[in-house]
MARFI-404495 format. One line per 5 residues: number of its first residue (from 1); their letters; for each residue x, y, z of N, C-alpha, C. Coordinates in pm, 1 decimal, decimal comma, padded with zeros to 6 digits. Example, Ala and Ser with C-alpha at 12.3 -4.5 7.8 and 13.67 -1.06 7.14 Angstrom:
<atoms>
1> as> 01319,0:-00569,0:00780,0:01230,0:-00450,0:00780,0:01320,0:-00330,0:00780,0; 01285,0:-00225,0:00708,0:01367,0:-00106,0:00714,0:01290,0:00003,0:00787,0
</atoms>
This chain:
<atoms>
1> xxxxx> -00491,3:00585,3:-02830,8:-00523,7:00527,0:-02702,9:-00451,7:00603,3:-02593,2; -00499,3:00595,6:-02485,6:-00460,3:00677,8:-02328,0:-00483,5:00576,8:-02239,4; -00382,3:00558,8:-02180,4:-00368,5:00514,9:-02045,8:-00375,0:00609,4:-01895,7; -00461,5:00605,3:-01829,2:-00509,8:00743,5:-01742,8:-00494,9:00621,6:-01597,1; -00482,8:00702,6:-01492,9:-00481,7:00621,0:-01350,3:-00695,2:00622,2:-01330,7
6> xxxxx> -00735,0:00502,0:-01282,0:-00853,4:00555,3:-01276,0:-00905,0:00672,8:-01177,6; -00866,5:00731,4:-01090,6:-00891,7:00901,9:-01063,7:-00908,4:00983,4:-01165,7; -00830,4:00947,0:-01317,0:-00838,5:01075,9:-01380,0:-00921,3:01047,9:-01471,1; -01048,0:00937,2:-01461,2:-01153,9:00918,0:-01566,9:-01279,9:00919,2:-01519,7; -01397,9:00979,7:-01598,6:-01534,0:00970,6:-01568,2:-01560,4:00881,4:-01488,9
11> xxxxx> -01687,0:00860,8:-01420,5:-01710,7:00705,6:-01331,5:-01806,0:00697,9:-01439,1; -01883,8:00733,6:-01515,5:-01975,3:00691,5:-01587,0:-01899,8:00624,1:-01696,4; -01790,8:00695,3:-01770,6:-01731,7:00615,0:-01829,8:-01665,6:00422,6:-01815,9; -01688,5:00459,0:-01717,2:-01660,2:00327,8:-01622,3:-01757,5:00210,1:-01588,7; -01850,7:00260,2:-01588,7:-02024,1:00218,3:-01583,4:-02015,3:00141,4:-01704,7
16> xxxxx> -01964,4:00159,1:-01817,1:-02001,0:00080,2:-01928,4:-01889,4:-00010,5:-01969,1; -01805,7:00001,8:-01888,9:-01743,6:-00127,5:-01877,5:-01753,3:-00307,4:-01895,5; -01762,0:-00364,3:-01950,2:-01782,6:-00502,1:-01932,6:-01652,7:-00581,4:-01980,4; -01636,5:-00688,7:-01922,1:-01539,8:-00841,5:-01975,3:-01648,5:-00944,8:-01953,5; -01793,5:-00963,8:-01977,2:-01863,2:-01032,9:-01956,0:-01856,9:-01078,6:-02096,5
21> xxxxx> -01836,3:-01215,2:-02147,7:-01837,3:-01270,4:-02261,2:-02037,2:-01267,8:-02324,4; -02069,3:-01268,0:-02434,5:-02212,8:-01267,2:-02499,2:-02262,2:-01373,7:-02448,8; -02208,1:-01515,8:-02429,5:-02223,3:-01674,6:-02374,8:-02123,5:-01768,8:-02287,3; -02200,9:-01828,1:-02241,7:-02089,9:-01911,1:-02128,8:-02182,4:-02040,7:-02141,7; -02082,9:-02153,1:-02213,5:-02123,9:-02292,6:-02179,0:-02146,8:-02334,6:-02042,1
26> xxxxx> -02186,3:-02433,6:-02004,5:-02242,2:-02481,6:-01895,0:-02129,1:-02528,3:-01806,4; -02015,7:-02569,6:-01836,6:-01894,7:-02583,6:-01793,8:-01816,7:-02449,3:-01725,7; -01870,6:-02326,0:-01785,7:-01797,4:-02212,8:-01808,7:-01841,8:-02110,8:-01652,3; -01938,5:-02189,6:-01597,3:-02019,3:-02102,7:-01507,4:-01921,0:-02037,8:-01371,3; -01819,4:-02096,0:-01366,7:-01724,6:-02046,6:-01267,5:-01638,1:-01911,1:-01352,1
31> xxxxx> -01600,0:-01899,6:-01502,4:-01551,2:-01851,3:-01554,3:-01608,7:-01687,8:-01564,7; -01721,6:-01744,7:-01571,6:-01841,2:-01620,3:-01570,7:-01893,5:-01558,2:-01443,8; -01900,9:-01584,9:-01311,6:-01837,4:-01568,7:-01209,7:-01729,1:-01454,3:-01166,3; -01615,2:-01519,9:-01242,6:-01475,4:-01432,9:-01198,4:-01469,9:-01333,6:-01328,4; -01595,0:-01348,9:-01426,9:-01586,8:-01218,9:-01540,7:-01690,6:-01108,7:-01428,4
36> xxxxx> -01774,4:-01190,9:-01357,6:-01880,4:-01107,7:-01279,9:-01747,0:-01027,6:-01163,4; -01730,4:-01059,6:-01116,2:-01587,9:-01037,7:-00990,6:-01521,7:-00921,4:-01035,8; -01497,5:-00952,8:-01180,3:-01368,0:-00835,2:-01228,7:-01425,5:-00676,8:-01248,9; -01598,1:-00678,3:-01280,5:-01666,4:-00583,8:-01360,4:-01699,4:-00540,6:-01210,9; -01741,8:-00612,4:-01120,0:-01750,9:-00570,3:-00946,1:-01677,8:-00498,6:-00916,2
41> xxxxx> -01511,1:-00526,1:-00899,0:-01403,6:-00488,1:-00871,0:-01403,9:-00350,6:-00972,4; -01362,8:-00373,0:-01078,7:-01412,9:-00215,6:-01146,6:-01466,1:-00105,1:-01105,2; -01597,0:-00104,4:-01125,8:-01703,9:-00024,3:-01109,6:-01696,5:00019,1:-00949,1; -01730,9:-00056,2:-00814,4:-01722,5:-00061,8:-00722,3:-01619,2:-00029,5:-00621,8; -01487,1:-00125,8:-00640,2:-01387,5:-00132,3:-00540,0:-01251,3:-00002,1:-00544,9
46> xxxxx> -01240,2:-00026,2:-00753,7:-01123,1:-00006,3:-00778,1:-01040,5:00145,8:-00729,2; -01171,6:00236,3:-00759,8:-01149,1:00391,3:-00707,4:-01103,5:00414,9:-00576,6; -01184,7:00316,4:-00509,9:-01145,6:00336,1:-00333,4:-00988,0:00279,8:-00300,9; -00971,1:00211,6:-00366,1:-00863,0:00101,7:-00362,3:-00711,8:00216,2:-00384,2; -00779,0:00257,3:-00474,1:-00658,1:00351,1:-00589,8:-00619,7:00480,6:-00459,2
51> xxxxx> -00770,2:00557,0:-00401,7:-00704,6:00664,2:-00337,5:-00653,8:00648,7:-00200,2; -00673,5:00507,1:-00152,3:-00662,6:00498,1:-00036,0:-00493,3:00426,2:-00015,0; -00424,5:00390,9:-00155,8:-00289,1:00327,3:-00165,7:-00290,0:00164,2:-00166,7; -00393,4:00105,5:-00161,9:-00404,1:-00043,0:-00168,7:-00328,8:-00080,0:-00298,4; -00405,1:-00009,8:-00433,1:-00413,1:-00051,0:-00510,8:-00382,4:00044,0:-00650,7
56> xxxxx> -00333,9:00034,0:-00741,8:-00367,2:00111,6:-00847,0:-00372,1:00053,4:-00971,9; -00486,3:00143,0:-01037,2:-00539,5:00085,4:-01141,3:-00590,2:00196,8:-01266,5; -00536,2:00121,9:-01358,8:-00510,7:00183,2:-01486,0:-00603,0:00150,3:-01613,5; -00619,6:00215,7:-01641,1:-00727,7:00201,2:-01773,5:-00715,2:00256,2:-01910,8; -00753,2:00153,3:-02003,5:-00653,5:00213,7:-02083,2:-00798,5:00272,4:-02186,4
61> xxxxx> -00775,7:00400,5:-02230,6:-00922,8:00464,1:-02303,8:-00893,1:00477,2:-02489,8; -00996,1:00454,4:-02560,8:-00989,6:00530,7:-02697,7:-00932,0:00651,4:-02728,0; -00915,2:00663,2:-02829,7:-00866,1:00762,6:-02823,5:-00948,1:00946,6:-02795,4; -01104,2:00875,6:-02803,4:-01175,7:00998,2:-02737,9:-01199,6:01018,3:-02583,2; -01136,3:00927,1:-02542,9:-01174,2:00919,0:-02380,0:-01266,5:00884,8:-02346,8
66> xxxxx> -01384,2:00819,2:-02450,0:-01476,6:00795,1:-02347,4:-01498,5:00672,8:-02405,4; -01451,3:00592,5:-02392,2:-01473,9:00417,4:-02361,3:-01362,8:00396,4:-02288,7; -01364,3:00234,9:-02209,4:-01280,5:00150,3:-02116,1:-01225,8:00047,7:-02231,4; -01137,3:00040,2:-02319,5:-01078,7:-00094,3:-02364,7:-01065,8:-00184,1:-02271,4; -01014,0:-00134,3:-02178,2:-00942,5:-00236,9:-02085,3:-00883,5:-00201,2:-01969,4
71> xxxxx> -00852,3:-00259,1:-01871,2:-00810,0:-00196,5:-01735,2:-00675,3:-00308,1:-01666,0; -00586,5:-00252,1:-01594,3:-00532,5:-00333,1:-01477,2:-00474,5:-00302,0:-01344,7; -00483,6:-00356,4:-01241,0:-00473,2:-00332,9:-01113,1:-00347,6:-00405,7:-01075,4; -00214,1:-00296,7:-00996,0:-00122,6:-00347,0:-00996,7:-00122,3:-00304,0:-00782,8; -00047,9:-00415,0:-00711,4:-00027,5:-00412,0:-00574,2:00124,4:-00460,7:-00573,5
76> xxxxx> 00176,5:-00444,3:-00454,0:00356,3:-00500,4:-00406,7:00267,3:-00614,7:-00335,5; 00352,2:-00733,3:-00334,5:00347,2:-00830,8:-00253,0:00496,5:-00888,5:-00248,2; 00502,2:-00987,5:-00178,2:00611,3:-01106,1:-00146,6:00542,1:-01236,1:-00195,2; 00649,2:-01318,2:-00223,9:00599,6:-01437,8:-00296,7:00706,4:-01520,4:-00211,2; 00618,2:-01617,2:-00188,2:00732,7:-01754,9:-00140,0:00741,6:-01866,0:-00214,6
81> xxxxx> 00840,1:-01907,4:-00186,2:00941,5:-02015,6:-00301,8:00948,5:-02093,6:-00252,8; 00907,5:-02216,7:-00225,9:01047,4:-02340,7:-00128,1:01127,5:-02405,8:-00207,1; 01231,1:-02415,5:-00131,4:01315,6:-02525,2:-00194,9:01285,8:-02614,9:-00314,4; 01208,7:-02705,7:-00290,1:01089,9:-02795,5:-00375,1:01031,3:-02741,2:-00468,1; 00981,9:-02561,5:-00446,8:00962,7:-02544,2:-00591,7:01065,6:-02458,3:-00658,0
86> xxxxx> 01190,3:-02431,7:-00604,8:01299,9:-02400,5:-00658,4:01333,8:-02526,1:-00767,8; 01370,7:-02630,1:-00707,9:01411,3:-02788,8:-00824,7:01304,4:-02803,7:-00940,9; 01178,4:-02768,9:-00875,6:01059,0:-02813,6:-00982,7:01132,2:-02646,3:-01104,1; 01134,1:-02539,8:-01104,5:01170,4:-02439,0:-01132,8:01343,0:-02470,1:-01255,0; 01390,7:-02507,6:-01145,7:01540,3:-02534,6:-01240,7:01536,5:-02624,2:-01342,0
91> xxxxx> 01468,4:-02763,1:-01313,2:01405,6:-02822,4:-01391,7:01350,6:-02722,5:-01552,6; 01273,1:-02634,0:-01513,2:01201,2:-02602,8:-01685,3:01330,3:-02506,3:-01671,9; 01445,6:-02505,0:-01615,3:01477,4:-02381,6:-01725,1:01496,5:-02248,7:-01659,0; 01411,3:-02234,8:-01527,0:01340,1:-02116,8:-01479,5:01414,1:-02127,9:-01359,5; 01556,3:-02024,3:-01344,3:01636,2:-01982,8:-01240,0:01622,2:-01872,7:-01221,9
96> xxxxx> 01623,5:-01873,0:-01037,6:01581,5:-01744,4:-00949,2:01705,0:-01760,1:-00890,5; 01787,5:-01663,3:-00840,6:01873,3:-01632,8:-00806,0:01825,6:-01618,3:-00648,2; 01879,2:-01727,4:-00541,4:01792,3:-01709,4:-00405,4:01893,3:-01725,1:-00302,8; 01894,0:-01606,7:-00207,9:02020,0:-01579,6:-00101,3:01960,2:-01672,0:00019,4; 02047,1:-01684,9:00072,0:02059,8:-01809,6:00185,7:01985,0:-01759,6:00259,9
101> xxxxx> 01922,1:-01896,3:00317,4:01800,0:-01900,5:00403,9:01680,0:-01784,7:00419,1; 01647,0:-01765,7:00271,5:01527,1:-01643,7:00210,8:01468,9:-01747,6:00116,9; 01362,2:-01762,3:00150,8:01249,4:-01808,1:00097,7:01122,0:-01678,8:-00000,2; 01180,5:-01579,0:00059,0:01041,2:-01444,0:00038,4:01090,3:-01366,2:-00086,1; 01067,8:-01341,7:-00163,8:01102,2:-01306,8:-00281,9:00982,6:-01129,0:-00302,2
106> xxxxx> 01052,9:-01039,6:-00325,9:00980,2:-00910,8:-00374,5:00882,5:-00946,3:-00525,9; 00782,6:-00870,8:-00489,6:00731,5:-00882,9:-00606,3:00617,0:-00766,6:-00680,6; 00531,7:-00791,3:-00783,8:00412,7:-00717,9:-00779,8:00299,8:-00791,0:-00817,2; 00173,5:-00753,5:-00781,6:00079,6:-00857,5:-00797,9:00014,9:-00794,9:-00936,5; -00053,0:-00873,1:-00984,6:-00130,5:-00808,5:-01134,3:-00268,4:-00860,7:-01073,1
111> xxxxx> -00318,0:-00740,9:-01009,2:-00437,5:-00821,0:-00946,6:-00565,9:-00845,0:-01034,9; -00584,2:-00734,2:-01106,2:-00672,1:-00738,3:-01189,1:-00636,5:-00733,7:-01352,1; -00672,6:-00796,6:-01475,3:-00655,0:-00752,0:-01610,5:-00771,2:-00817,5:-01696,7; -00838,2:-00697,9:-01711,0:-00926,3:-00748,5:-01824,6:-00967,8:-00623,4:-01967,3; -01016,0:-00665,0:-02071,9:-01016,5:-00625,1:-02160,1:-01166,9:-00614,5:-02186,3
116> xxxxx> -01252,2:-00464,7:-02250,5:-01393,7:-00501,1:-02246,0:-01472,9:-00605,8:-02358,0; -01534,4:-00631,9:-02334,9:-01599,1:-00744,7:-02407,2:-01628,6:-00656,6:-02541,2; -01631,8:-00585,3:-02610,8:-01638,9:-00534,8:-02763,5:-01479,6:-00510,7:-02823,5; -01397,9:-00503,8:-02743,6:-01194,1:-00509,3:-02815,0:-01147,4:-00660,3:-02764,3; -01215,8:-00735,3:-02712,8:-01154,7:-00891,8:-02674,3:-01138,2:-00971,0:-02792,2
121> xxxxx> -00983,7:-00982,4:-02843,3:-00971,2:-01055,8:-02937,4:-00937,7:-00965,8:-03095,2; -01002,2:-00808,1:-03036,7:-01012,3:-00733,7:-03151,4:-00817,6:-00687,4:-03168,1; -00778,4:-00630,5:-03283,7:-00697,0:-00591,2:-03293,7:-00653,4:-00393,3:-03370,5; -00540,7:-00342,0:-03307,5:-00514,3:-00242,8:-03350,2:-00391,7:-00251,1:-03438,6; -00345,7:-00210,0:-03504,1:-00227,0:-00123,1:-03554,2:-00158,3:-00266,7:-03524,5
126> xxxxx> -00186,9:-00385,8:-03574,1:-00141,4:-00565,4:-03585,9:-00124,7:-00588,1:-03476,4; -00189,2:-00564,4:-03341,5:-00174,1:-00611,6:-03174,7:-00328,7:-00625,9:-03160,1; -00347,4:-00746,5:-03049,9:-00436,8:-00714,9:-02969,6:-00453,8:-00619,3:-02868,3; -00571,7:-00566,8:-02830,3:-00579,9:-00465,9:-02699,4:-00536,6:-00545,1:-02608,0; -00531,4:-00692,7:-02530,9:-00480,3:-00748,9:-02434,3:-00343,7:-00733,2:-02492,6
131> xxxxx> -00259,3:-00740,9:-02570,1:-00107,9:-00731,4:-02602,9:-00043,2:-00597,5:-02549,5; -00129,0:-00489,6:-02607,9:-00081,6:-00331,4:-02585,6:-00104,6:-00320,7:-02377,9; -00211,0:-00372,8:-02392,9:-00205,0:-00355,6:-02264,9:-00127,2:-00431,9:-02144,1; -00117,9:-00567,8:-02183,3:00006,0:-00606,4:-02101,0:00196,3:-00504,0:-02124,7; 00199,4:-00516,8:-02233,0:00257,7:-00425,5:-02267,1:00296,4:-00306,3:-02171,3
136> xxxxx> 00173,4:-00238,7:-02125,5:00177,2:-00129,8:-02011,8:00222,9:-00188,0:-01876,2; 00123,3:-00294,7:-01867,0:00210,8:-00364,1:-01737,6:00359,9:-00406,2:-01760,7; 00385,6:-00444,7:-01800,9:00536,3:-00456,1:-01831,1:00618,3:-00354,0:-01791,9; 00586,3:-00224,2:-01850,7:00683,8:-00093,4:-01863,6:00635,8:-00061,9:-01716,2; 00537,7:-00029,9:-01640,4:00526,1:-00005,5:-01526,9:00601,1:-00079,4:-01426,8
141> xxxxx> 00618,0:-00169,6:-01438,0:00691,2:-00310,5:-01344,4:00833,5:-00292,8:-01377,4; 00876,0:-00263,3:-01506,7:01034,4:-00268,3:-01505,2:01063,5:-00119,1:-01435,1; 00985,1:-00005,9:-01481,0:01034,5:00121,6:-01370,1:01034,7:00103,9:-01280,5; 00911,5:00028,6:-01205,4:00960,7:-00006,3:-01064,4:01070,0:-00109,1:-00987,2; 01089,8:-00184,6:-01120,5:01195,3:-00265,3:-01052,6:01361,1:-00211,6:-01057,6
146> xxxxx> 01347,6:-00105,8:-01097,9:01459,0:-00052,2:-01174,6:01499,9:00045,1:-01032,9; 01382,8:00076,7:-01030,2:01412,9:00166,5:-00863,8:01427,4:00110,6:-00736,3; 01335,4:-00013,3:-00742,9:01297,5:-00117,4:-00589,9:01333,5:-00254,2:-00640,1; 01388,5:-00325,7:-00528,9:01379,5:-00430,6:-00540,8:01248,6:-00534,8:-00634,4; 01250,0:-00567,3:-00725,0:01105,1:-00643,9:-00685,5:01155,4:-00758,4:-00847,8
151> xxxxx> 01127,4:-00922,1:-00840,4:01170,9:-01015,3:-00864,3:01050,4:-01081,0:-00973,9; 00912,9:-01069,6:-00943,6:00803,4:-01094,9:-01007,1:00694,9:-01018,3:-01027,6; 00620,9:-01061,2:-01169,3:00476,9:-01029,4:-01129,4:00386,2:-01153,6:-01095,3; 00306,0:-01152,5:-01005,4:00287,0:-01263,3:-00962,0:00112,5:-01227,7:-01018,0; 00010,0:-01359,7:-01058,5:-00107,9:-01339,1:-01109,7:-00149,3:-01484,7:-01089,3
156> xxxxx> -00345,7:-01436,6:-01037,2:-00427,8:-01563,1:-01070,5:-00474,7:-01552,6:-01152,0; -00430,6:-01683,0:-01239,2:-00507,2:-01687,8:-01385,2:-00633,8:-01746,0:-01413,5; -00767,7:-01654,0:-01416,8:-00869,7:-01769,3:-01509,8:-00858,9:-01822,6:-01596,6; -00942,7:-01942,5:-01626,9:-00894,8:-02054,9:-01707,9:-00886,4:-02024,8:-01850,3; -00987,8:-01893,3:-01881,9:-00941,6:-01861,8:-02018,2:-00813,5:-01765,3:-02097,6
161> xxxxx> -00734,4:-01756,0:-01944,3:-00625,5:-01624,8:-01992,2:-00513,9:-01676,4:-01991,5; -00493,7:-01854,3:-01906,6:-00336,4:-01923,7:-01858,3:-00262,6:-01928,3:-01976,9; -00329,3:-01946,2:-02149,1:-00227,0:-01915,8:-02218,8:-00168,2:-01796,2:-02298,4; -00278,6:-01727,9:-02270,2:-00270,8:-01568,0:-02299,0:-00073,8:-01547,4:-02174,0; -00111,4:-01545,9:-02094,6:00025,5:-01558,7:-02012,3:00132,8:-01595,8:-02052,4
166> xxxxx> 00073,2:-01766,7:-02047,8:00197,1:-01848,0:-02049,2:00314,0:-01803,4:-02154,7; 00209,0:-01740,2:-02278,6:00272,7:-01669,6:-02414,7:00364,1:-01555,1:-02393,9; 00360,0:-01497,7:-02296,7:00448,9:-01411,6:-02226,3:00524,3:-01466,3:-02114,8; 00594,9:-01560,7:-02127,6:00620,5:-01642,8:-02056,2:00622,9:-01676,9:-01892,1; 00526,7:-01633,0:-01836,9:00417,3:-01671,6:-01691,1:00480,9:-01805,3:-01697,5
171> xxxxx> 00469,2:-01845,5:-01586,2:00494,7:-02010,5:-01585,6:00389,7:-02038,6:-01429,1; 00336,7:-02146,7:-01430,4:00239,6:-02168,8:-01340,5:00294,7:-02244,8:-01242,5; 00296,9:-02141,3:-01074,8:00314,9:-02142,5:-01012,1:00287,7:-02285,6:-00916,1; 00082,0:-02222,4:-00867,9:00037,2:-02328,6:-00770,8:-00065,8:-02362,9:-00883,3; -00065,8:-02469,2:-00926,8:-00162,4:-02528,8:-01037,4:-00376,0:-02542,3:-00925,2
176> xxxxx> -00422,3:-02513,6:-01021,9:-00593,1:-02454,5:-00952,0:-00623,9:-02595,8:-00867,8; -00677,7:-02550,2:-00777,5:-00755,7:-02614,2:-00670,9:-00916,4:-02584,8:-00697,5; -00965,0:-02668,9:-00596,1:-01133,9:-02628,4:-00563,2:-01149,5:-02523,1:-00579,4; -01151,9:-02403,8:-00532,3:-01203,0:-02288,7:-00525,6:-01099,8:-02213,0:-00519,0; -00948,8:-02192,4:-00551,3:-00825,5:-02120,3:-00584,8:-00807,3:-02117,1:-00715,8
181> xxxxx> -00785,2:-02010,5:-00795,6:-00703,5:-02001,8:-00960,7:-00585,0:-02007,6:-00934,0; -00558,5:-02075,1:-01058,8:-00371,7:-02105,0:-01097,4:-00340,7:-01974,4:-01013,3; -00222,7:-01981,7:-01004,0:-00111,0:-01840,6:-00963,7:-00003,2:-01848,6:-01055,5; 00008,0:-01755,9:-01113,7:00161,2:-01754,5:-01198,4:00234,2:-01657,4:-01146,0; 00345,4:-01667,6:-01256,0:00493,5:-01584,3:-01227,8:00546,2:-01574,9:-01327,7
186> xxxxx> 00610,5:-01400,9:-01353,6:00686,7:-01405,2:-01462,2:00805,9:-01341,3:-01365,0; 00950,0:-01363,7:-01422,1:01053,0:-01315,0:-01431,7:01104,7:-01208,1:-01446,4; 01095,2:-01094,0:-01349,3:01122,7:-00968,1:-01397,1:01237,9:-00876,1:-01478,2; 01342,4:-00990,8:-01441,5:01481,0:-00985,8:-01521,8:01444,7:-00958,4:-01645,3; 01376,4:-01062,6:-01712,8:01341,3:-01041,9:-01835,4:01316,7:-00937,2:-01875,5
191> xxx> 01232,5:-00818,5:-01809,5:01219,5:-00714,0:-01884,7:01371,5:-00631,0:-01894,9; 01448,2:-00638,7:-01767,2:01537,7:-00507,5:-01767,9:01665,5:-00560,5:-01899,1; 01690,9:-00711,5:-01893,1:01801,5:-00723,3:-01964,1:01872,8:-00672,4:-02088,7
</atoms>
């Protein structure tokens, strides 16, 4: 397997991309939606995104280069905390170390992660392709935190990935609204310790 920035891969290779599941129950139609969103974002956004500094995004290929296992899109943001969800936080367990009167916390966003719909669930060498590939996010995020400030990765979770996360221990931030996905947070400490 290769992990390449997407600049350094075919666009056609890219074209055959999917995280569109074979079926979606009738319940599922929002789910399928934000699988439609991600394959958009792909194909469409992600290249522009990548050369213009918004965004960068990584893909991870076979080992012949020409399939998409899977992809993810990493951005800097700030995350805010209040007080209130500092206690809700100490409560599970989950201490942030927070300097007086700073609410804004460094972070990185995991804007995008999906896996193509023929390796979803599949496994390599005793991992899933979503494992190896968070995996990458991980090591990317601790180099950068190692150099820059930065405290989280911060992510909206669709409803079929919150425990894929949580298993890496994400903890859920702003729990889903009407038309908002969960937001999580992992702990970046965790990786460097």
């Amino acid at each position: 397997m290769h992990l390449l920035p997407i600049t350094g891969v075919n666009k056609q290779i890219i074209e055959h991309f999917s995280c569109l599941l074979s079926e979606y129950k009738a319940q599922q139609e929002k789910l399928r939606r934000d699988h439609e969103k991600i394959n958009h974002f792909l194909k469409e956004e992600a290249y522009m995104h990548h050369i213009h500094q918004l965004i960068r995004t990584y893909l991870l290929l076979n080992d012949k280069k020409n399939k998409v296992i899977g992809f993810f899109s990493l951005y800097n943001e700030e995350i805010l905390i209040s007080n209130k969800l500092m206690k809700r936080f100490k409560y599970k367990k989950f201490i942030i170390y927070k300097p007086k009167d700073n609410d804004i916390f460094p972070a990185i966003r995991l804007h995008q992660f999906a896996i193509d719909n023929q390796y979803q669930g599949k496994m390599v060498k005793g991992m899933k392709y979503s494992d190896i590939l968070i995996g990458y996010v991980f090591e990317m995020v601790r180099e950068v935190a190692e150099k820059s400030g930065c405290m989280f990765i911060g992510l909206e979770a669709t409803e079929n990935s919150i425990s894929f996360y949580e298993s890496y221990d994400f903890i859920i931030m702003k729990k889903k609204s009407e038309n908002v996905l969960p937001f999580l947070i992992f702990k970046v400490a965790n990786l460097i310790d």
